[in-house]
N, C-alpha and C positions, 0 to 999 in steps of 0.2 A: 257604711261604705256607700257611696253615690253611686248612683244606678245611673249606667251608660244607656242609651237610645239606640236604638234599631225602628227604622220605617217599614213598614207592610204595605206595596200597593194594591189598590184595590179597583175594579171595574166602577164607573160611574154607577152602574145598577146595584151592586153589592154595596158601593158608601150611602147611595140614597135609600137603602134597605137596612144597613146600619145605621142611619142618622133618625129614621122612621120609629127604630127600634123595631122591626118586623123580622130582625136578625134575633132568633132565640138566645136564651142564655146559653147554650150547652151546643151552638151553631161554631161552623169550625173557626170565625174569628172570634169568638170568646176563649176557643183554642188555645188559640195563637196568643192570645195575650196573657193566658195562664201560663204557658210554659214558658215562655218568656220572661216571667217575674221569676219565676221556679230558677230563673239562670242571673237574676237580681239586672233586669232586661227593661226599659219603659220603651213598649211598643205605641209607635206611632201609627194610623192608620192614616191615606190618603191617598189620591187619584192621580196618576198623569195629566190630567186637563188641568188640575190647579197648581203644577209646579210652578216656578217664574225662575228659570234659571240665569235670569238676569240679577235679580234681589235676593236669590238663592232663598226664596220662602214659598212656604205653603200653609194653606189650611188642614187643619187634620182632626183627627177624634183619638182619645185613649179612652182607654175604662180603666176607671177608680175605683174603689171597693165597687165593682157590680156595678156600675154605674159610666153612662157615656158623657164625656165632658168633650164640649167640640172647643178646637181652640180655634181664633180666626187664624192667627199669623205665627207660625215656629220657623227656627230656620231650619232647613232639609239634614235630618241625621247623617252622618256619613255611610253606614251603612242600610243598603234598604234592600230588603228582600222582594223581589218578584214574586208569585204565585200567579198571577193571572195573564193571558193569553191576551194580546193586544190584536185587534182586526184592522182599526183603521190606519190608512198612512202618515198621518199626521202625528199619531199616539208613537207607532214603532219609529218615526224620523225623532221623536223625543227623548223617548226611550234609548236609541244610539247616542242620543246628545247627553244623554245624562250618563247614560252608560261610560263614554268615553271624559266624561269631565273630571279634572286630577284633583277634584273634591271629596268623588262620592265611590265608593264599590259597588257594583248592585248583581245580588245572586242570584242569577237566572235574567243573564242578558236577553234572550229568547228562550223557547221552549220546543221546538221541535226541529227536525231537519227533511226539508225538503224531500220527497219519495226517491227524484231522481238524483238528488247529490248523493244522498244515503248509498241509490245504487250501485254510484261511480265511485263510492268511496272504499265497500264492500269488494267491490271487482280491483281494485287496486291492489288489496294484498293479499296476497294467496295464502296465507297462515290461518286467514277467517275460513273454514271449508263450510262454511255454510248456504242451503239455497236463498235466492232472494226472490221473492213473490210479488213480480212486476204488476201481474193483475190481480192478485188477490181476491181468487174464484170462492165469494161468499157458498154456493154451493156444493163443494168439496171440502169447507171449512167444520170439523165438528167442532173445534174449540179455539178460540182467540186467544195468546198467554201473553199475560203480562208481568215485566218485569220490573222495579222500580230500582233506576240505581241513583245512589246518592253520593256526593265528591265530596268528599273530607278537603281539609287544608291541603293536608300529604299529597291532594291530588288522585290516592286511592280511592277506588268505588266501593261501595256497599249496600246490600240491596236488605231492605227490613221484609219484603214484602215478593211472593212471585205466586201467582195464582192466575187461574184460568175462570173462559166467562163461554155459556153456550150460547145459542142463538136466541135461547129467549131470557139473556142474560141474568142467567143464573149463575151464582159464585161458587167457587171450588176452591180449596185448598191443595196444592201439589204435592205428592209423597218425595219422601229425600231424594231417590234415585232420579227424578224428574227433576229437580230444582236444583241436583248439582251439575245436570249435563248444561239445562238452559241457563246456569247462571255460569259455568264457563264461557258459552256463546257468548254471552251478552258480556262477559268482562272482556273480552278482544275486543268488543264492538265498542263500550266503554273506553276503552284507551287510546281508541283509535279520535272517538269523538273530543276527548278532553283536549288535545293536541289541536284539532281542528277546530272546534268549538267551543274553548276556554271558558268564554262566561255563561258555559251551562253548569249548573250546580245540582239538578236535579230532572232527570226523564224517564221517560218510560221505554223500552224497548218491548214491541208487539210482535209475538210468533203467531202465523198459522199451523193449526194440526191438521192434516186433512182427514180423509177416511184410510190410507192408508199408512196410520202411524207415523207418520214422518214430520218432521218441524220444516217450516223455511221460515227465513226472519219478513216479515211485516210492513214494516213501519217505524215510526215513533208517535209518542203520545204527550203531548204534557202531565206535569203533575198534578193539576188540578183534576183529570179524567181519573184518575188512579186513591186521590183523596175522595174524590166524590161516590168510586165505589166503595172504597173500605168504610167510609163513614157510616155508622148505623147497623154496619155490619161486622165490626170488630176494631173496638173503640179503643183499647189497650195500643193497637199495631197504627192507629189511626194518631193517636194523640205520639205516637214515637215518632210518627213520618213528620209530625206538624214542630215537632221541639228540634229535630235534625238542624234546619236550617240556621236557629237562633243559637246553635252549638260553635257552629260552623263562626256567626260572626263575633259573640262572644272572644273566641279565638283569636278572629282579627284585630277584632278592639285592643285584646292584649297586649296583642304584639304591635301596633300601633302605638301604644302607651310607652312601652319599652322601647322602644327606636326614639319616640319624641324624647324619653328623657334622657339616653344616650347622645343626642344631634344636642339638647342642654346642655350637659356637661363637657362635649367636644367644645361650644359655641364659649362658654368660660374659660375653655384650656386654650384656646387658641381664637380669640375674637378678631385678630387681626387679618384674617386667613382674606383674600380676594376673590371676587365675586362676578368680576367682569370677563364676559363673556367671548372675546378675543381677545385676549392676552397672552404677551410675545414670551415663546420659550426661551430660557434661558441659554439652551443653545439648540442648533439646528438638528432637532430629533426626529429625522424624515423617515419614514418606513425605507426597510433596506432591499434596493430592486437584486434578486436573484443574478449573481453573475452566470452568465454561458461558460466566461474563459474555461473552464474545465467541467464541461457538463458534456451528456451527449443528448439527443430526444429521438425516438420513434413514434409511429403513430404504433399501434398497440389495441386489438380485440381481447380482453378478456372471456378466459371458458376455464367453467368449476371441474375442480375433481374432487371426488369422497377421500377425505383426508382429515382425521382429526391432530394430525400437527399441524400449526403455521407455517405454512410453504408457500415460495412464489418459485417458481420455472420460466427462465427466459431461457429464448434462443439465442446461437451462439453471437455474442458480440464484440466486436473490433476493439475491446475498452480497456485501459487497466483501469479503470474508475471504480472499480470494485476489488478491494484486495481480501473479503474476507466472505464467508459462508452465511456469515451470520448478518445481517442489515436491519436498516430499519425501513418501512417503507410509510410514505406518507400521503393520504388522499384527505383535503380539506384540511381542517386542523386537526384530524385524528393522526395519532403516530402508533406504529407498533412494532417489535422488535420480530423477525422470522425468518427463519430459514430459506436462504437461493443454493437453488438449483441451476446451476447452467446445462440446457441441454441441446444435443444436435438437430439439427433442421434444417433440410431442403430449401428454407426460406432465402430468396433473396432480399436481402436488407437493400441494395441498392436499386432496389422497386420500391422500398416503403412508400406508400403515399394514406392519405384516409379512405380512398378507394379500395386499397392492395395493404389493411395492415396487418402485422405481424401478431402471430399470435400467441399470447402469454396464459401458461397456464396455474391456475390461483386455488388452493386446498379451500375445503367447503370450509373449515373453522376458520382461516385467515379471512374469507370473503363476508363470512358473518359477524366476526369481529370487527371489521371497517367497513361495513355497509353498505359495500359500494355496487350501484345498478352495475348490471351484466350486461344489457341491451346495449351500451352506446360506446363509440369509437373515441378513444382515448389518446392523450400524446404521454407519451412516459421519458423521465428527465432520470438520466442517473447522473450521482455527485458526490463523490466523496462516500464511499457505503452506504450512499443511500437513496432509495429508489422514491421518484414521487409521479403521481399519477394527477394528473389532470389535463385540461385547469378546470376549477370549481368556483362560478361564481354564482353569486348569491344576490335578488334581486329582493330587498328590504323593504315588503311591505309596511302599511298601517295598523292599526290594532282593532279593525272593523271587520273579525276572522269571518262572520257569517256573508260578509260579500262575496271573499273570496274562494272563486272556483274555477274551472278547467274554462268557460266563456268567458269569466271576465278576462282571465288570460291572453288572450287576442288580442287585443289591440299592442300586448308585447311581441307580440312575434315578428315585429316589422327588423323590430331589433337584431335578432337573428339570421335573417336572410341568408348571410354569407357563413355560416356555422360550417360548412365542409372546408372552412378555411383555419379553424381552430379547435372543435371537438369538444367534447369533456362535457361535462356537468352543467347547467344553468337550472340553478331551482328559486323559486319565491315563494316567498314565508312570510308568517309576523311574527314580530320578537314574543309575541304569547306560546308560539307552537313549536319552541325547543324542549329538547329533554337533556336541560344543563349535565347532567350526570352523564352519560352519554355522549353528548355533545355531537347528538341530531337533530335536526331539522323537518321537519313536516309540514309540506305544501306543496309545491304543483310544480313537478318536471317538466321539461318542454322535451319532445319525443322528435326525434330528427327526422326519424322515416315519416311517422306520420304527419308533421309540423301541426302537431298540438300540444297540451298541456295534458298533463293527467296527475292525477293525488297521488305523492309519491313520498318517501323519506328518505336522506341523504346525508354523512357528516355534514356541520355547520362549513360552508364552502372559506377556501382561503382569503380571499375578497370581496366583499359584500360595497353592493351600488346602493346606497340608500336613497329610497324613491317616496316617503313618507314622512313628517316633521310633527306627526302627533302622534308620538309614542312616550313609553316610560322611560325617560335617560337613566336611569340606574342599570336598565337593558340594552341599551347601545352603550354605554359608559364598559360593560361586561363586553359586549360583544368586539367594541376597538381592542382591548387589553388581550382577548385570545385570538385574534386577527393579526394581532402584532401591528395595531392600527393599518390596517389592511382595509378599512371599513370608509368607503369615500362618502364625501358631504358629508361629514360628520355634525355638522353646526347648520340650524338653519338659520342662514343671514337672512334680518329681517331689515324692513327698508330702516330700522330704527339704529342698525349697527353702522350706516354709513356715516352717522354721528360721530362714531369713535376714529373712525378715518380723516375726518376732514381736516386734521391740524399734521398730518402728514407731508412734507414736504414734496414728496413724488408728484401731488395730486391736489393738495390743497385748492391749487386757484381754477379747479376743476369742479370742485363740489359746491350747488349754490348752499347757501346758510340753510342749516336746518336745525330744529329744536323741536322737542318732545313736547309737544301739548298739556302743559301743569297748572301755569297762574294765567289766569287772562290777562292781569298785568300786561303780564310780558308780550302776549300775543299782540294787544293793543299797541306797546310799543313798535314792536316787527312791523305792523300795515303801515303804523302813519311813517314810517323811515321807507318800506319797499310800494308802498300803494296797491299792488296785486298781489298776494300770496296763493298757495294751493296747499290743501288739506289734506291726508290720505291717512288710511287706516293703516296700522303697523306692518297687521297680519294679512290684508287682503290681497288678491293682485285682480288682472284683467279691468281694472279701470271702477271696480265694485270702490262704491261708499267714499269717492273724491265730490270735494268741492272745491268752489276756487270762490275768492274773497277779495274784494278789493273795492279802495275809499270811492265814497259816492262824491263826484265834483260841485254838485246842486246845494244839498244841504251844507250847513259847518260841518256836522260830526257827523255826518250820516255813512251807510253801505251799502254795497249790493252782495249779497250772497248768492253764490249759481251753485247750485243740488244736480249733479251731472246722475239723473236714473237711466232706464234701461234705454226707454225709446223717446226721450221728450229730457229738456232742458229747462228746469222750474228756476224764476229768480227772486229771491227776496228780497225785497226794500226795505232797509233796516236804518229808523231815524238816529241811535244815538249806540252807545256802548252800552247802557243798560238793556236796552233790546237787544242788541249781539249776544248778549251774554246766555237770557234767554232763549235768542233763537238755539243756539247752542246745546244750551240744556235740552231743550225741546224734541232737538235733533240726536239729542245721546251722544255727542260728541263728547262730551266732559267727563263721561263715566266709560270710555271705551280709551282704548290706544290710540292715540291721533298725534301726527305730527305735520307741522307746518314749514313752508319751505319756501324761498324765492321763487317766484315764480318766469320762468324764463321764454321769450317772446321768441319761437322758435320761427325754423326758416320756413318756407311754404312753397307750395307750387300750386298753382290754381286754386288761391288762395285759401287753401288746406295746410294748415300746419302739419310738420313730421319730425319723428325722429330716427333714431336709427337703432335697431335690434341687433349686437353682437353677441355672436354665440362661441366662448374662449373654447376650449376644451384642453385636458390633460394628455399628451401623449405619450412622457413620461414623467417619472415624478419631480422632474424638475423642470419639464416642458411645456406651456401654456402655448396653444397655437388656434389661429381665428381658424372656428371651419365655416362659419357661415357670415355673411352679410347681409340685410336687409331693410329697406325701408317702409317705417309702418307710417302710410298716409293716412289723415283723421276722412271721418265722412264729412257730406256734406253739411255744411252749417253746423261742426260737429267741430270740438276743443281738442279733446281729448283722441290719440293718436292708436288706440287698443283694438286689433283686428278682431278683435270680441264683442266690441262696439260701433262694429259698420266700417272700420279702417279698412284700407286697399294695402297689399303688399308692393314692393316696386323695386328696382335695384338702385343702389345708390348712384351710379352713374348716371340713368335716369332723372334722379330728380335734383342732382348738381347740376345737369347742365340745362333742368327746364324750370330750373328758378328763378336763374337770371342771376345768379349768385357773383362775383367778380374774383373767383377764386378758379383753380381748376380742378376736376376729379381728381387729381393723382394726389395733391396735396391735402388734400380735404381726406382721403382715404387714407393717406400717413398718419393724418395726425390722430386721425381716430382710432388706430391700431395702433400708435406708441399706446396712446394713454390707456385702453384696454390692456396691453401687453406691462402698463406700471400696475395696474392694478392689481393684476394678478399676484404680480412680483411681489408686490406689497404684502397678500394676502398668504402668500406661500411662507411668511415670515411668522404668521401669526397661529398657534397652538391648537390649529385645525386642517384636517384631511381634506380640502375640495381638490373638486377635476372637471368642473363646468358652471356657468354662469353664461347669463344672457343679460349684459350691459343695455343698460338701454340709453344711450348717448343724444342726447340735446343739441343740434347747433341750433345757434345764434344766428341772428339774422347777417352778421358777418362769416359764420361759417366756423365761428370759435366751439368747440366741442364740449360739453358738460356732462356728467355722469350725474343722470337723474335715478337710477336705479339699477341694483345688484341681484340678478331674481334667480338663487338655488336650482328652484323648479320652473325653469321658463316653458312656455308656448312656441311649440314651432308651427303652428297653425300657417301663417305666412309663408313661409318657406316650403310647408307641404303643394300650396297654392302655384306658387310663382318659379320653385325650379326642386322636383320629385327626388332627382337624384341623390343634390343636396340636401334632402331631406332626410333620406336615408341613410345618407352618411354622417349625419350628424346623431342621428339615433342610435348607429351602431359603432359609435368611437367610445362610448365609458364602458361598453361591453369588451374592445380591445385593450381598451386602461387597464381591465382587469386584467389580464390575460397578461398584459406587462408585468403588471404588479408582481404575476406571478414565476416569471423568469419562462413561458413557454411562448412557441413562436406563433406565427400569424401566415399562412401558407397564401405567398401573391397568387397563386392560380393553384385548381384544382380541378383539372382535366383528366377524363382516361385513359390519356398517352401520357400524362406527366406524373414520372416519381423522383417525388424527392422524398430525403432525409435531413433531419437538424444537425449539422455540429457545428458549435457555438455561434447559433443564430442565422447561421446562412446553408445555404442549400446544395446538395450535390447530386445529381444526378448517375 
């Protein structure tokens, strides 16, 4: 049977102590590489500093019978184990990089959690009744316990190991009755971590005891602290902690194997299948927008009662929308079938407003069954039997869980502002931190009273903004299908999809020539036909890693290549096509995504080139409408037009009329908005959910318009500059998108002399 590969990282000091051989026989990486084979496992040993995740190789060491054999160059195993604790920042920015790359798995993304997230995480759910020991008064301490838990595939914890250490660190073993209270603590704490902290595979959870009997939770510890003590000190439990991890990937390998030769045998049954990445459905299968015509909405306080049936209690309402006892109610995409009560109440419904709202009361089993926070002010839509509460959207993180927390959050709240105009639910997550079975979410509420974020868990929300484009698509692939494609930008368009646009009629004589970066050949024919081209990375944006290229008039064959970096303009003189090719190579162009494009002589004003940033947006799902305009002027002595790069914002009216252009504003501002407005149209045809793009439009030195780029995730940096308002409302229109999507209203004012209620969409006082 062939023995699959597993990597071990290891600390610069520990490889230089292993390549030394000053690493004993019986030291825990001889361990590791024994239990390892014991799983028919060739453990790789190697360092973060010699990864090259460019060549995807590294230097390494295995042991052969007893013996270290360095090799220089292997390629990087798929799977690689962490055990050791990174300090510098250049090692842990690698480690994300390697982490997140759709190459490798690596078990034990990091290893601890921060004291104070830990204690914001703790305080979040009240089911952990445990103390948290902010200051951790070493003098009150008689004993430190530690507990080691480890994550199977299942995602279950299991701890081999819980014992206690005194002050003059000495070892204890804990009796059952101690190890089964603390190892309940720690499994709540455990599951709460795996959710938020996915690529931990292995930690420690630290108690204090004080002098008077009592536990509070600690800390965390890495695994390394926890093998270092058991090492030497009970080798049976030590060598079980060290074979866990190679269990774990073993596993993965497995099922890795299995999926590869299933995608085989699909790939034979069906070789013809299509692969391109907007392609037009065969018919127009739009997510279905929620009709009003027969719906009603309040705004709606939930409050628990002790009740182990399914029950929901409204007050009395105006509706026949409801013919039966029995409904279903719905919050996010959870559904569940329970018992209405209609009851009487003082309430006046024609006050409702989110100030003034009415109050519904929900059985403790129905409110634990659907998850749903107590705290926030709610619109509730009845329809046909059936009661739904939100709206619940869902702001789609990256897969970088350790970033995210209740601070990074902030700079979303701008989003929100107007929240007493729609209510409900706004949670962000990453597609790591669901619990599919369930079909909850874990990640950061936005708190209305407070207008902050806090660690919270919530059904997976009805419409999801996706605001991230390096994630798993097998995870957003799942997440559209139970959204009921509900799930917006679902596709990230890269500058490379406007390829597949450009032979469309709507737009064609819009888009300049572009083509993917493959044979020089062909590049070489592109300059001597256009003379100037410009280069740009697939994936990049803000103006990172452009060049522009174009024929040298001095020599016969010659070039000039301009390297647009941060602060400073470098130009190469390039004699002939064999040195292009080089410079090329040299520059990493040839082994990255590059593609080249006309380059086009835009208009200028103080002899600064610009173009124009349009920002489309959804208002509803068949409605693309401009909400912003702007023009992004280059700096000085500066090409490239990217307010990231020293560009000045300006309005287009602005700099139509101080260019000297022989056109007027009103026409110049038409034609720029049909063809944005084709585009869109275009886009809406093709077998993906967007709801905003930020056009970036080229004219011409006649004023003729070009769509130089399509950008998912654009920069409103400009617009924050040059007019706030609009700034704001452009950030908080795919927050209303959702809110359409979901058939609930959008309240014009919220004052407290103003009540209104929803029926079918409009307001009554």
């Amino acid at each position: 049977m062939r023995m699959e590969t597993v990597g071990v990282l290891l600390s610069k000091r520990e490889w230089s102590k292993l390549l030394s051989k000053q690493n004993k026989k019986d030291e825990i990486w001889h361990i590791y590489a024994r239990k390892g084979k014991e799983l028919n496992l060739k453990i790789q040993f190697f360092t973060i500093n010699d990864i090259s995740l460019e060549s995807l190789k590294t230097q390494a060491i295995e042991l052969q019978n007893n013996s270290l054999v360095k090799k220089d160059t292997i390629d990087i195993p798929s799977i690689i184990y962490n055990p050791t604790m990174f300090y510098k920042k250049k090692n842990i920015k690698k480690l994300r990089e390697l982490s997140n790359h759709p190459k490798f798995q690596v078990l034990n993304e990091h290893h601890i959690i921060k004291k104070k997230e830990l204690g914001a995480l703790i305080d979040s759910y009240s089911d952990i009744k445990i103390d948290f020991d902010e200051e951790n008064d070493a003098n009150n301490t008689l004993f430190t316990l530690y507990v080691l838990g480890q994550k199977k595939l299942n995602n279950k914890w299991k701890s081999p190991i819980i014992y206690a250490k005194d002050s003059s660190q000495k070892l204890y073993y804990l009796e059952d009755a101690s190890m089964d209270e603390l190892w309940e603590y720690s499994q709540k704490v455990l599951d709460i971590i795996h959710f938020y902290y996915p690529g931990i595979f292995e930690i420690g959870i630290v108690f204090s005891l004080n002098s008077n009997g009592f536990y509070s939770l600690s800390s965390t510890c890495p695994v390394s602290t926890i093998v270092n003590d058991i090492f030497g000190w009970n080798t049976k439990i030590c060598e079980k902690i060290c074979k866990f991890p190679f269990k774990v990937a073993k596993e993965i390998l497995q099922q890795k194997n299995y999926h590869d030769e299933i995608s085989n045998e699909y790939s034979l049954a069906y070789p013809s299948q299509s692969t391109e990445l907007l392609s037009s459905p065969e018919s127009e299968d739009y997510p279905k927008m929620p009709s009003n015509e027969d719906s009603i909405n309040h705004w709606i306080k939930l409050k628990e009662y002790q009740d182990e049936e399914m029950c929901l209690k409204l007050p009395m309402l105006q509706s026949n929308l409801i013919t039966s006892n029995q409904i279903f109610i719905q919050f996010g995409i959870k559904e569940q079938t329970c018992k209405l009560d209609i009851i009487e109440s003082d309430y006046r419904l024609n006050r409702n407003s989110f100030s003034n709202p009415a109050e519904v009361l929900i059985s403790s089993s129905l409110l634990k069954k659907m998850h749903i926070p107590i705290d926030l002010i709610y619109q509730l839509k009845i329809s046909n039997d059936k009661v739904i509460i939100g709206p619940s959207i869902g702001l789609l993180l990256g897969e970088k869980n350790q970033l995210y927390n209740p601070t990074y959050m902030e700079k979303y709240s701008d989003r929100l502002r107007e929240y007493e105009k729609f209510g409900g639910l706004v949670i962000a997550f990453s597609t790591r931190s669901i619990d599919l079975e369930e079909k909850i979410a874990y990640g950061m509420l936005y708190d209305p009273t407070q207008k902050k974020w806090r660690y919270d868990s919530a059904p997976i929300p009805a419409a999801l903004y996706r605001r991230n484009f390096h994630q798993n698509l097998d995870r957003i692939n799942l997440l559209i299908e139970m959204t009921n494609k509900n799930l917006f930008n679902s596709h990230y368009f890269k500058k490379s999809d406007l390829i597949l646009l450009k032979d469309e009629k709507e737009i064609r004589n819009h888009v300049p020539a572009t083509h993917l970066l493959k044979k020089m050949d062909d590049l070489i024919k592109f300059i001597q036909d256009k003379e100037r081209i410009i280069l740009k990375p697939v994936s990049l944006s803000r103006g990172r890693g452009i060049f522009t290229l174009e024929k040298n008039q001095k020599p016969a064959e010659g070039y000039i290549l301009y390297e647009h970096q941060n602060e400073f303009l470098l130009r190469h003189l390039i004699p002939d096509t064999k040195a292009l090719e080089e410079m090329l190579m040299k520059l990493n162009l040839l082994n990255k995504q590059y593609l080249y494009q006309t380059y086009i002589p835009l208009l200028k004003i103080n002899n600064r080139p610009l173009d124009v940033r349009v920002v489309m947006q959804k208002y509803d799902i068949k409605s693309w409408k401009c909400s912003g305009i702007e023009c992004r002027v280059a700096g000085e002595n500066e090409v490239l037009t990217n307010i990231a790069r020293g560009g000045e914002a300006m309005t287009l009216e602005e700099v139509v009329n101080g260019s000297g252009i022989d056109q007027s504003y009103d026409k110049i501002y038409e034609s720029v908005i049909n063809l944005c407005q084709k585009f869109c149209n275009l886009i809406d045809r093709k077998d993906e959910h967007y709801a905003e793009f930020g056009l970036d439009i080229g004219l011409d030195q006649e004023g003729y318009p070009w769509i130089i780029e399509a950008n998912i995730f654009p920069s409103f940096k400009g617009f924050k500059e040059m007019d706030y308002e609009i700034y704001l409302k452009i950030r908080s229109q795919p927050i209303f998108y959702a809110i359409h999507l979901q058939g609930f209203s959008i309240s014009e004012s919220e004052v407290g002399s103003s009540h209104e209620t929803y029926i079918k969409n409009n307001f009554y006082s």
